[in-house]
C-alpha positions in Angstrom: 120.9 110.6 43.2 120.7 110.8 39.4 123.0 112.5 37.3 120.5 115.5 36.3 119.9 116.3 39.7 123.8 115.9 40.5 124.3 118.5 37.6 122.0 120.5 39.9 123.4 120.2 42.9 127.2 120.6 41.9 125.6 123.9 40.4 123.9 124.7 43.8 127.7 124.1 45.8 129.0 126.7 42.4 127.2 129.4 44.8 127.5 128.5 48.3 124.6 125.8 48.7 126.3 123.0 50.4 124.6 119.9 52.2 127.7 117.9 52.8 126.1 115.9 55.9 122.9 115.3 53.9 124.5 113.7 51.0 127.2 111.4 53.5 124.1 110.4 55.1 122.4 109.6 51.9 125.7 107.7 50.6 125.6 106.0 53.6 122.2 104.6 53.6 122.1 103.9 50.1 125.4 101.9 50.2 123.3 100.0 52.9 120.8 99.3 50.1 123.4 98.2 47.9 124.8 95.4 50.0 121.6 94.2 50.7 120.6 94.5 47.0 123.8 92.6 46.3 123.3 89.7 49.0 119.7 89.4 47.7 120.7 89.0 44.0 123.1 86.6 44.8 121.4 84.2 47.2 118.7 84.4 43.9 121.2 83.4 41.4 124.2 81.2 42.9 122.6 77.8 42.1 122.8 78.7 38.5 126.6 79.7 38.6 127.7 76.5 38.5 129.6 77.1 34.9 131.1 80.4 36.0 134.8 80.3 36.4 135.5 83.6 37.6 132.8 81.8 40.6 133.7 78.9 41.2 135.2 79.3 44.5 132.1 80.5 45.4 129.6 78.6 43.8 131.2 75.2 45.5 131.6 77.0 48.4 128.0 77.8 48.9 127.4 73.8 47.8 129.4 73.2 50.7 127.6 75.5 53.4 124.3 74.7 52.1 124.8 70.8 52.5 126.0 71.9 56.2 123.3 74.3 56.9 120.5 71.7 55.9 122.1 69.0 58.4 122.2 71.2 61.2 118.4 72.4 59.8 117.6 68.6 60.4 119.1 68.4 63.6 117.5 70.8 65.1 114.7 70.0 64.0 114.9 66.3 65.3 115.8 68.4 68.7 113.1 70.1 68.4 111.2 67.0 68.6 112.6 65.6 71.4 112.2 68.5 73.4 108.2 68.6 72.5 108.3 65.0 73.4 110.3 65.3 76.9 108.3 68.4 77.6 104.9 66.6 77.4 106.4 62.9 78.9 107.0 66.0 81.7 103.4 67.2 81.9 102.3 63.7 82.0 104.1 62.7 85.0 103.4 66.1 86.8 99.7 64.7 86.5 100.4 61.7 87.8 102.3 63.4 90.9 99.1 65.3 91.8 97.0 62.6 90.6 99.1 60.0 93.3 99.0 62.0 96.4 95.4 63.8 95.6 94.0 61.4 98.4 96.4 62.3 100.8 96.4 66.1 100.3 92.7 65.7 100.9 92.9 63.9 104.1 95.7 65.8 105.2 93.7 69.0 104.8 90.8 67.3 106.6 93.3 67.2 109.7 94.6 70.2 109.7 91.1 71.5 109.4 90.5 69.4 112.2 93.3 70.6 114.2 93.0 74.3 113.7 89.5 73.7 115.2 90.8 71.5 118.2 93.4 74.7 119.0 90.9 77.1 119.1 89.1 75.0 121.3 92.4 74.6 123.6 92.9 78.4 123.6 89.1 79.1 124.8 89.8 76.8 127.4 93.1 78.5 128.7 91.7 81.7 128.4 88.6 80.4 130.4 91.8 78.8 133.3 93.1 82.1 133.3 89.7 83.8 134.2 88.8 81.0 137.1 92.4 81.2 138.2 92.1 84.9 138.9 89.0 84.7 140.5 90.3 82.1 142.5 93.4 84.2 143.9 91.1 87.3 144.5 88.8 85.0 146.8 91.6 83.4 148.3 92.8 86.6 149.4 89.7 87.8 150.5 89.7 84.3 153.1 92.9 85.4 154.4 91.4 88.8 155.3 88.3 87.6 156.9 90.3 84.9 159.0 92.9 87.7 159.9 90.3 89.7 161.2 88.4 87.0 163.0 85.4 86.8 160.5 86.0 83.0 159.3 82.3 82.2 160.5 80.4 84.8 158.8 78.1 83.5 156.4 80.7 85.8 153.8 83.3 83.6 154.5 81.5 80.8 154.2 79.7 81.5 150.9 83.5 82.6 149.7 85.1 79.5 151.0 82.2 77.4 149.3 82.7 79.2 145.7 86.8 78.8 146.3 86.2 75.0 146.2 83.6 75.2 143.2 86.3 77.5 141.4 89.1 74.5 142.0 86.6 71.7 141.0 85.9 73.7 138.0 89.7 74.5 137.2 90.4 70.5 137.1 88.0 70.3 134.6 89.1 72.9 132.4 92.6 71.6 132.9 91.3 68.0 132.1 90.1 69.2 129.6 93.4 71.1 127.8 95.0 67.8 128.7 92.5 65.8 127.0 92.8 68.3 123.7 96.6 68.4 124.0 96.9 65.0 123.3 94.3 64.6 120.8 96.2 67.5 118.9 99.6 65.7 119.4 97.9 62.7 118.0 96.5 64.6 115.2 100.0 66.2 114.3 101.6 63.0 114.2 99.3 61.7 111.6 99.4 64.9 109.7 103.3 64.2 109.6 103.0 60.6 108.5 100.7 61.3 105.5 103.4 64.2 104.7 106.2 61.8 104.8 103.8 59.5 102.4 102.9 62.3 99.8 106.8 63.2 99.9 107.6 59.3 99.6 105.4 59.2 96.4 106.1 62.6 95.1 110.1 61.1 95.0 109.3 58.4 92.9 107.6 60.2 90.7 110.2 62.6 90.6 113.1 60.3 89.9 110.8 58.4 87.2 111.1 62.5 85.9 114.6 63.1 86.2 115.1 61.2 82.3 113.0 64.0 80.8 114.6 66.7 82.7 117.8 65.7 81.4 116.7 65.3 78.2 115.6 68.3 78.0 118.4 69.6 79.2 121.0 68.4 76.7 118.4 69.2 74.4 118.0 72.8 74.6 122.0 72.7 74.9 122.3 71.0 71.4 119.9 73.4 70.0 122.0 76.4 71.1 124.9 75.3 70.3 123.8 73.9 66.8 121.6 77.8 66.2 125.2 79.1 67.3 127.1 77.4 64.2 123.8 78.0 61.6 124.0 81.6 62.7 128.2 81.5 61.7 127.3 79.5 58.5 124.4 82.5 58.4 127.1 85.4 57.8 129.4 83.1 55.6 126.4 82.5 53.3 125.6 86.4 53.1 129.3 87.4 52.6 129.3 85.1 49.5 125.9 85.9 48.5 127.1 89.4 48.5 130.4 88.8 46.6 128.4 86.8 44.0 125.4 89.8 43.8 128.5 92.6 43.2 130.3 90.2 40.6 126.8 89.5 38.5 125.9 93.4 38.8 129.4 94.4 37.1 129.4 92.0 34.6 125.9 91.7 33.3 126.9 91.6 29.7 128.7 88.7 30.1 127.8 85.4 28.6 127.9 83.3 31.6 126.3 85.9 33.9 122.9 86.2 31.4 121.9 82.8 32.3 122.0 83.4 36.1 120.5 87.0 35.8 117.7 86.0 33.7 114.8 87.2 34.7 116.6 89.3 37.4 117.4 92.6 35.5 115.2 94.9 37.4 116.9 93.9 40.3 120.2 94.3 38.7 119.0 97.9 37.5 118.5 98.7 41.0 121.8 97.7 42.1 124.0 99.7 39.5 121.1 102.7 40.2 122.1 102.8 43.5 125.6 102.2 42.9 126.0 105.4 40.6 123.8 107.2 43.4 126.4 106.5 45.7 129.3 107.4 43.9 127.7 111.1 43.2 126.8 111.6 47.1 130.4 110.6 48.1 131.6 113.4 45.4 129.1 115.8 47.1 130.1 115.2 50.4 133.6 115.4 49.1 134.2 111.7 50.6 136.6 109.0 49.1 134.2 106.7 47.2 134.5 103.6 48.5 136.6 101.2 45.9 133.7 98.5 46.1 131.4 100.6 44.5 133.2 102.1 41.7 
């Protein structure tokens, strides 16, 4: 807002053309602007303020933050190291865990191939007992018939009695057998468990040769929060002086120990008071107080 076109606009509100909410808006933003403008100029020019009385407070004061900000900087950044360091002393030992026990996981893998095979084998063989023990009841019942009836030396009852005792022969096989694969997959499953219990004794080691980095990294990425937490604090104290410095040079830009820090800086400066006399003539449109650190 410049003072032709608030000539203008107070001569637009002279017959009824009001735009209060667009000119609060437009105060609002631009003071927005302004502080920004402000902080900027200030963070440009405080190193050279040194001789400025009316900034002294400050000037030393941003000596004293900025000596504090770069050793938390460095800290961090050492942190930062150790972390990168921890992290890949991690990685390194994570390879060695799978490296250690990539034997074992092999062989156990073998086995349980192994044993997966062996079950399937058992469970043929019990659903072949089943079958024979089925077929064994229904001829068993048939003999009982036949003998009930007097028919025990037909050549039926015969050839039935004869595949009754083939069927039992053949069921003590088939449990032999199971028996045989039972404990061949107990076996198995024992070894499977010791070479577990091995791959879990080595993965410990490993794990407690870890636990350093862990911790490390740990009370690393604690330290690095906690040390982000104060530069963030030291962040807003900096900006707030930065500002207070930006506002004081823009005010007094005539004066002789503000030319030295604003040299080269005058557009910037320009901006700042632009803006400032913007404001002041959107608050009077809006017919809001204008705020006192602006006038």
């Amino acid at each position: 807002m410049t003072p032709s076109r608030y000539v203008l606009a107070r001569l637009g509100q002279a017959f009824g053309l009001r735009f209060v909410g667009y000119h609060a808006n437009k105060a609002a933003t631009e003071l927005q602007l302004l502080r920004e403008a402000e902080e900027i100029l200030g963070g440009l020019s405080w190193a050279d303020l040194e001789g400025v009385e009316d900034l002294s407070v400050e000037y030393w004061n941003l000596r004293k933050l900025a000596k504090e900000y770069d050793e938390l900087t460095e800290r961090v950044g050492q942190l930062e190291g150790v972390l990168q360091n921890s992290h890949e002393h991690r990685a390194v030992l994570l390879e060695k865990v799978v490296d250690s026990t990539k034997d074992l996981v092999a062989q156990r893998q073998k086995m349980i191939e192994r044993a997966e095979r062996l079950g399937a084998e058992r469970d043929e063989i019990l659903r072949e007992a089943r079958t024979v023990k089925r077929r064994h009841d229904g001829i068993k019942a048939k003999l009982e018939v036949l003998a009930e009836e007097g028919r025990d030396d037909t050549p039926q009852f015969i050839e039935s009695r004869e595949e009754l005792d083939e069927l039992k022969v053949y069921f003590r096989d088939l449990r032999d057998a199971r028996n045989d694969l039972s404990e061949r997959l107990d076996s198995l499953d024992e070894r499977i468990e010791s070479i577990e219990e091995e791959i879990e004794l080595r993965r410990k080691d490993m794990r407690e040769e870890a636990q350093g980095s862990y911790q490390d990294i740990g009370k690393a990425n604690r330290d690095i929060s906690n040390y982000r937490a104060e530069l963030g604090v030291l962040d807003k104290e900096i900006a707030n002086l930065f500002g207070e410095i930006g506002r004081y040079l823009s005010a007094n830009v005539d004066k002789a120990p503000c030319r030295k820090a604003l040299r080269g800086r005058r557009g910037l400066v320009g901006q700042i008071n632009a803006l400032r006399t913007s404001i002041v003539l959107n608050n009077r449109l809006a017919g809001r107080e204008i705020p006192q650190t602006v006038e």
